[in-house]
C-alpha positions as CSV (number, residue, x, y, z in Angstrom):
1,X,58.4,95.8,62.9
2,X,61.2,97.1,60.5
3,X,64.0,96.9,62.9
4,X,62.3,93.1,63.6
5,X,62.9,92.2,59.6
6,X,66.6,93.8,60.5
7,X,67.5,91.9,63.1
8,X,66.3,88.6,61.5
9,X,68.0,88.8,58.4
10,X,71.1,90.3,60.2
11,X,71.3,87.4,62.5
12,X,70.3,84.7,59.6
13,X,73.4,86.2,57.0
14,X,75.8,85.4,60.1
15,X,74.2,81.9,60.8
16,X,74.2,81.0,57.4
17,X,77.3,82.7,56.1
18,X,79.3,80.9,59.2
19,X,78.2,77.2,58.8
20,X,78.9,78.0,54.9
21,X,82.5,79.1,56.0
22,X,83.2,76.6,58.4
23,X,83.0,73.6,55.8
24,X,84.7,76.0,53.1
25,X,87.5,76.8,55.8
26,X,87.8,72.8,56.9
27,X,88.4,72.0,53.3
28,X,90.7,74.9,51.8
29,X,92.7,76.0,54.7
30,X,93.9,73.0,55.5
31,X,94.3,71.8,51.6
32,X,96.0,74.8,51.0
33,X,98.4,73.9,53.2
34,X,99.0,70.2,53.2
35,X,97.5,69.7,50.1
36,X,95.4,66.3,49.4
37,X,98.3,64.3,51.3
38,X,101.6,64.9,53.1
39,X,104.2,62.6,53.6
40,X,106.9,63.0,55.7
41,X,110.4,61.9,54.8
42,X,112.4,60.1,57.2
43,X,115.6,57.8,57.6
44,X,118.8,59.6,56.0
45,X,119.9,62.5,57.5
46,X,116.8,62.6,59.5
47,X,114.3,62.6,57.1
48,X,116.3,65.4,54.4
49,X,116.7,64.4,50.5
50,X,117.8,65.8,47.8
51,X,114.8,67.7,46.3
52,X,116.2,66.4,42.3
53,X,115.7,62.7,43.7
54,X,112.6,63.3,45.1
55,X,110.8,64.8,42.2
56,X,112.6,62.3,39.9
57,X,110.8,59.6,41.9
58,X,107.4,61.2,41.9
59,X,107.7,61.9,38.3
60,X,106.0,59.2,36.8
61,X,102.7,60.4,38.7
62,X,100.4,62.1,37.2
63,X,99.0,64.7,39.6
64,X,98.7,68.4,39.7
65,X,101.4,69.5,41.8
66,X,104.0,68.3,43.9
67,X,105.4,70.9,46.4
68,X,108.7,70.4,48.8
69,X,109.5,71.9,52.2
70,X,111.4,71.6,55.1
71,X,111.2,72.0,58.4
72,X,113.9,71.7,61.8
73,X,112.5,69.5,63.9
74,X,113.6,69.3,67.7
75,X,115.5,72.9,67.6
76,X,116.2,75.3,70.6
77,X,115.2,78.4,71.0
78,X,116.8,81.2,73.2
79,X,116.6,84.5,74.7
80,X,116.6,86.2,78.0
81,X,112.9,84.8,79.1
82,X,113.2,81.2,77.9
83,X,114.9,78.4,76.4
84,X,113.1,76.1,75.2
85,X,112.9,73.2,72.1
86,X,110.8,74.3,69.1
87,X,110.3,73.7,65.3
88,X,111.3,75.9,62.5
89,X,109.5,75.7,59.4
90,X,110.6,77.8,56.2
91,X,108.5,80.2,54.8
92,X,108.3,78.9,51.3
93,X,107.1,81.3,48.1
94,X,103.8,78.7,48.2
95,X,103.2,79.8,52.0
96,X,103.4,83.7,51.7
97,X,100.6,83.0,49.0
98,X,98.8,81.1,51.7
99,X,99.6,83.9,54.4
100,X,97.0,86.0,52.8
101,X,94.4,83.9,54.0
102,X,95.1,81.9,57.0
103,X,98.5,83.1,58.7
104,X,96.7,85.4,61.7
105,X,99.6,88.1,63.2
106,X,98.7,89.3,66.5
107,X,101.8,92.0,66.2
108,X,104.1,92.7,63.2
109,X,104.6,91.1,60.4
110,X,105.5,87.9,58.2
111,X,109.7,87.5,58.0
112,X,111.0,89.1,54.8
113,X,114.3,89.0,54.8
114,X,117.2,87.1,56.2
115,X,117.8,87.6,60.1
116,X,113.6,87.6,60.9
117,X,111.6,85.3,62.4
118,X,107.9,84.9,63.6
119,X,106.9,82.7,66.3
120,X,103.6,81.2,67.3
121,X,101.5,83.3,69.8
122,X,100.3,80.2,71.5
123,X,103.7,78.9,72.4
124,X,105.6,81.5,73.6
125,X,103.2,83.9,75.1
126,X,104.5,85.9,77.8
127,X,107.7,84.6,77.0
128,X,109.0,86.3,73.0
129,X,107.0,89.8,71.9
130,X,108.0,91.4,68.8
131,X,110.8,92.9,68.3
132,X,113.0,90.5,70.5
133,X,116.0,89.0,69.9
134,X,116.2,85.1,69.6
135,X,118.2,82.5,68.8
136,X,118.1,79.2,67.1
137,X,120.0,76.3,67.0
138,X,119.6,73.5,64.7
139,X,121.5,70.4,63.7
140,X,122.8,70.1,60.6
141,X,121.6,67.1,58.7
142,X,125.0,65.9,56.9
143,X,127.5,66.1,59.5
144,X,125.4,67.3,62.6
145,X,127.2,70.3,63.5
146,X,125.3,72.7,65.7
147,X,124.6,75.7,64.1
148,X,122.7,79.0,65.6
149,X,121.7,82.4,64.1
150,X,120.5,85.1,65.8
151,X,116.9,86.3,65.1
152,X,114.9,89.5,65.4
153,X,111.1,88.6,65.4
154,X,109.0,91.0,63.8
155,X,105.9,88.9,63.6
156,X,103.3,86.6,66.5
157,X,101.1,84.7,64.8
158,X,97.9,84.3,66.8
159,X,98.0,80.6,65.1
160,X,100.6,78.2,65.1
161,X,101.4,77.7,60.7
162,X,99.0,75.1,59.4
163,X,101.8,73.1,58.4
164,X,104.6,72.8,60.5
165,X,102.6,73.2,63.4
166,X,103.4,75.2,66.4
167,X,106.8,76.3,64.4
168,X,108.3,79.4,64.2
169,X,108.7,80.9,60.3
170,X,112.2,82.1,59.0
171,X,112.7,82.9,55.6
172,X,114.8,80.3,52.7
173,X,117.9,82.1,53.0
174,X,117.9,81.3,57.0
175,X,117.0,77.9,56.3
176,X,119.6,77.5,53.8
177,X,122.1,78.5,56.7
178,X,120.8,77.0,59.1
179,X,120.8,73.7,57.4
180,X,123.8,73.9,55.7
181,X,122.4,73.7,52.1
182,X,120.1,75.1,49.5
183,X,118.5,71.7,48.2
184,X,117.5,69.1,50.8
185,X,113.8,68.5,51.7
186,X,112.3,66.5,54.4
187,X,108.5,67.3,53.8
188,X,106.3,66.2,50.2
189,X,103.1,67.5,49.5
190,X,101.4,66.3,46.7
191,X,98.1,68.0,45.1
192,X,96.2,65.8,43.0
193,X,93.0,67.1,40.8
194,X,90.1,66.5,43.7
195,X,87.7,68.9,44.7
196,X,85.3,69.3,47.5
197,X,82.4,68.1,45.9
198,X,83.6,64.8,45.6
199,X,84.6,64.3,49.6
200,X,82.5,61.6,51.0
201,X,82.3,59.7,47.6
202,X,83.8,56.3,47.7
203,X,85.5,56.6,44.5
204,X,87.7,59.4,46.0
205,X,88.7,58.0,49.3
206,X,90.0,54.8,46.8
207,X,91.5,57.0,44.6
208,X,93.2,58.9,47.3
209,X,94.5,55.5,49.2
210,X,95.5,54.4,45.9
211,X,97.5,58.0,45.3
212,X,99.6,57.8,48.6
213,X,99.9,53.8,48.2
214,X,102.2,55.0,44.8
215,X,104.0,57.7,46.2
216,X,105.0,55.3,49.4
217,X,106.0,53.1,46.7
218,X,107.6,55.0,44.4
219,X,109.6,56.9,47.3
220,X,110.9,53.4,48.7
221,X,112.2,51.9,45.1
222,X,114.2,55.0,45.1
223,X,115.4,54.5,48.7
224,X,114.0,57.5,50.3
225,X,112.3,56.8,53.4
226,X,109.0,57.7,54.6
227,X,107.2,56.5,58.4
228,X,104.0,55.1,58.5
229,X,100.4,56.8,58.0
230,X,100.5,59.0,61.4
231,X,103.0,61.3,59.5
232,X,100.8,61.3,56.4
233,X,97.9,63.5,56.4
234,X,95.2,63.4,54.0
235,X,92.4,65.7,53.6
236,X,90.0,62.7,54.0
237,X,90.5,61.8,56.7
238,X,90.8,65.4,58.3
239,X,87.3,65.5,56.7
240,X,86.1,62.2,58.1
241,X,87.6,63.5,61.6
242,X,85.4,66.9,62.0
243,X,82.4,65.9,60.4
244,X,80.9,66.4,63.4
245,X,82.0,69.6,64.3
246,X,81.0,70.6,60.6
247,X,77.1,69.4,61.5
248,X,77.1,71.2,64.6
249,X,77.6,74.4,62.4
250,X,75.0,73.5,60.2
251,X,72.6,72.9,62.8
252,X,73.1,75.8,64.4
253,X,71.7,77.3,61.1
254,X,68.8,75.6,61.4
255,X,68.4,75.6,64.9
256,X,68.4,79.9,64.3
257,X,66.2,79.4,61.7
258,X,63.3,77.3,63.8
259,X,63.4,79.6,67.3
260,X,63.6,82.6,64.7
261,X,59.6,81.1,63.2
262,X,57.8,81.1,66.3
263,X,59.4,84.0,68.7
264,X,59.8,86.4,65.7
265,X,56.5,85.6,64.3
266,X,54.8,85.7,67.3
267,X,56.3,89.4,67.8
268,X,55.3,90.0,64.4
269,X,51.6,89.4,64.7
270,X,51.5,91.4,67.9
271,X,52.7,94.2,66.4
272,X,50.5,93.4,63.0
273,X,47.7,93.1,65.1
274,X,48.2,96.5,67.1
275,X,48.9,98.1,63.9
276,X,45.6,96.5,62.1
277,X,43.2,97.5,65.4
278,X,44.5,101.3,64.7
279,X,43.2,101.2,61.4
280,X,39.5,99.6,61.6
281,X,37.6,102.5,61.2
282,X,39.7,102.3,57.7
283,X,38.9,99.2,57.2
284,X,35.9,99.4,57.6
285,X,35.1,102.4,55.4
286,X,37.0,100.8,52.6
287,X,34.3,97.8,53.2
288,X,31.6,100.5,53.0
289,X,33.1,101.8,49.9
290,X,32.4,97.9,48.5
291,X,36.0,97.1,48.8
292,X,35.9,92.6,49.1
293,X,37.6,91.7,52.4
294,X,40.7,89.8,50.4
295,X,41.5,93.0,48.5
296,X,41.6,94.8,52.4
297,X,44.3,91.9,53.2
298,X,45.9,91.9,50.5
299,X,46.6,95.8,50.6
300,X,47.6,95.7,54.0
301,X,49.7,92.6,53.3
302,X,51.9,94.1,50.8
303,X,52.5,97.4,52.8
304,X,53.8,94.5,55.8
305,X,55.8,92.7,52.6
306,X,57.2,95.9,51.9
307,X,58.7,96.7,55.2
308,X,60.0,93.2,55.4
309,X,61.6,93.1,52.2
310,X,63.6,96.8,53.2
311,X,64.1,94.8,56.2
312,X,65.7,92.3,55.0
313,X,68.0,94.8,52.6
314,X,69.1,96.5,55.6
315,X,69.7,93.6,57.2
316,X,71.6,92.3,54.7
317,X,74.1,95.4,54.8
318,X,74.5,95.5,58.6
319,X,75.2,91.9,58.6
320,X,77.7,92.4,55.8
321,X,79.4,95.4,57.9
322,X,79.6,94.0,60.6
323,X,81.3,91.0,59.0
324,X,83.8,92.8,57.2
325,X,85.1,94.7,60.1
326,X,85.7,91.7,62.0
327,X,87.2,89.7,59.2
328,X,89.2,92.9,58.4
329,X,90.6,92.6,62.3
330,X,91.7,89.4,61.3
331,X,89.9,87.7,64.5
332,X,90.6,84.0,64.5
333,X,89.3,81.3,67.0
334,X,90.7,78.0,67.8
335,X,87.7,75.9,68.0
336,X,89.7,71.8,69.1
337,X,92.7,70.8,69.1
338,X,93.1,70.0,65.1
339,X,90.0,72.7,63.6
340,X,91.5,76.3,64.0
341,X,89.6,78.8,61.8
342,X,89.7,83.0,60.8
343,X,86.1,84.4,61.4
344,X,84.5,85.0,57.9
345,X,81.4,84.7,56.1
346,X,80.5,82.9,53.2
347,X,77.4,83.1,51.1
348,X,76.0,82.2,47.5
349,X,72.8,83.4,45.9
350,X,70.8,80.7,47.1
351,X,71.6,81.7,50.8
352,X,70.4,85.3,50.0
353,X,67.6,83.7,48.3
354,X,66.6,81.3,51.4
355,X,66.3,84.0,53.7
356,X,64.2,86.2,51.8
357,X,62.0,83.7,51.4
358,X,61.6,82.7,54.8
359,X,61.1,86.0,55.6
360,X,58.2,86.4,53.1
361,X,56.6,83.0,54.5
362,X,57.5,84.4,58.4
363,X,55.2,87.7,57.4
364,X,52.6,85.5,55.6
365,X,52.0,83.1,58.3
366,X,52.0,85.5,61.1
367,X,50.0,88.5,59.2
368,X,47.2,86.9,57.0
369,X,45.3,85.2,60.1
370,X,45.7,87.8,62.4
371,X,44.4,90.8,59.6
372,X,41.9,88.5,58.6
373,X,40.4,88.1,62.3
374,X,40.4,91.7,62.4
375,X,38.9,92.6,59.4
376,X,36.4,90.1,59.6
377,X,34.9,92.2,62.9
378,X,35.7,95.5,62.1
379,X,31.6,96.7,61.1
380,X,30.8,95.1,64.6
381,X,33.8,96.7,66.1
382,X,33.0,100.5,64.6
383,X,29.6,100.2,65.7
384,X,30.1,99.4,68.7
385,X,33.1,102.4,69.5
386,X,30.5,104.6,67.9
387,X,27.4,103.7,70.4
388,X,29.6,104.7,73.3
């Protein structure tokens, strides 16, 4: 009955601490990285302005930060196993923060220093390992001179970078080079002061349209161009997008929790009910002794309570193990085509709470009726063993 508790609260910390992640994950990873929208520049010099321009026309917007990047669209790549077009994205200081979380290495290492380069697993499998040499050729966006650096990768990434997808990371210096200069930007992020607990509410998908209807604005009457909404992304919308995925999660916490009440219950009670017919001759003797036959359940019901409850610690820990190891392996999982995710766990108090207390109510529902039953007939029951 112990290792039943176990395996209950074991299976319920995953369940729970997974559809808890998934929505956490769905909302930070992907603000993290594009923020709560990212425009993409476009027009002059394919899409590259000069970042004091940029910020001087988002500066009348009152937001929380405003971050700019770049990234080569529409470069080549090259080595002895393929040639091929690709993106490179720089690897900005904001990015290596982000790293920590959500960049997922398969071999190696992030690039650290000039000359290094990590390339998405997913992309060129089979084709660039680490430790390679590669190089990359990119257009310069001024006078559109062909420039190419060699590269040693030191890093796959089992995921393409959030932003700058499918792209292959090289540090500022590189990008500097490869771009011919230290302060042009082709990609805006801006953060504004939402949080998660506000997705869903009118008032922020207004307040949000309203944001990115300024900064199109603002960007315009200082002639820097920017394409239309399919190269913005807002975290709305991404929300509005995977909703569904995000319920299936959740249901499959609930749908754990409803096959976990009847076929662990019903275990429960055979085992309660073999442990109970052991002890009648107890029972009864204790009823001899003038003992009432609530105080007999109640007894017995806390000894049951008691192993559930070390049960449920032990679950607790296992689950919690097991969890760490695998988020410590850095196991990630592509789940569609636009909701990647790490494996991890997430959990608050009232989670911990929840499934000790359906574990309490499993043991009271499945033990009280069946001890009482057997309590109930256990005079009849010892006279009768004794008359044979």
């Amino acid at each position: 009955m112990f290792i039943i508790f176990v395996l209950i609260s074991a299976a319920l910390y995953w369940t729970t601490g997974i559809a808890n992640a998934v929505q956490k994950i769905e909302y930070h990873m992907y603000r993290d990285s594009d923020g709560d929208a990212t425009i993409y520049l476009w027009g002059n010099y394919w899409g590259f302005y000069e970042g004091d321009k940029i910020l001087k026309a988002l500066g009348g917007l009152k937001v929380e930060n405003v971050v700019l990047e770049r990234s080569a669209w529409g470069s080549y790549v090259d080595n002895d196993k393929i040639s091929a077009q690709g993106n490179v994205f720089e690897l900005t200081p904001e990015n290596r923060v982000r790293a920590k979380d959500w960049y997922y290495l398969s071999s190696g290492r992030l690039p650290e220093a000039p000359g290094e380069a990590a390339v998405p697993e997913a992309r060129y499998r089979g084709f660039i390992k680490t430790g390679d040499e590669i190089f990359l050729s990119v257009y310069t966006p001024k006078d559109r001179v062909l420039n190419t650096l060699p590269f040693k990768v030191v890093g796959v990434l089992k995921m393409e970078p959030i932003k700058g997808f499918d792209s292959i990371l090289v540090t500022k210096e590189d990008m500097d080079t490869l771009l011919d200069s230290k302060d042009i930007y082709n990609t805006v992020t801006i953060y504004d002061y939402f949080r998660q607990e506000s997705l869903g509410k009118p008032a922020l998908e207004n307040s949000l349209n309203t944001l990115v209807s300024n900064v199109y604005m603002n960007l315009h009457m200082n002639n820097i161009m920017t394409d239309s909404h399919p190269w913005c992304f807002d975290i709305v919308d991404f929300i509005k997008q995977n909703q569904s995925f995000v319920t299936i999660f959740r249901g499959i916490n609930i749908l754990a929790i409803l096959l976990l009440f009847p076929i662990a219950g019903a275990v429960i009670a055979i085992t309660i009910r073999m442990l109970a017919i052991k002890r009648t001759a107890e029972f009864a003797t204790y009823m001899a002794l003038g003992f009432r036959n609530y105080k007999i359940i109640r007894n017995f019901v806390l000894e049951v309570v008691i192993i559930s409850i070390a049960g449920y610690a032990a679950g607790i820990f296992i689950g919690a193990v097991s969890a760490g190891i695998l988020q410590n392996m850095r196991v990630y999982l592509v789940f569609q085509d636009y909701m990647h995710g790490p494996i991890m766990l997430m959990h608050t108090i009232w989670d911990f709470l929840c499934i000790l207390l359906f574990i309490l109510v499993l043991t009271a529902v499945w033990s009280i009726p069946v001890i009482s039953r057997i309590i109930s007939k256990a005079p009849a029951r010892v006279l009768r063993e004794q008359s044979f």
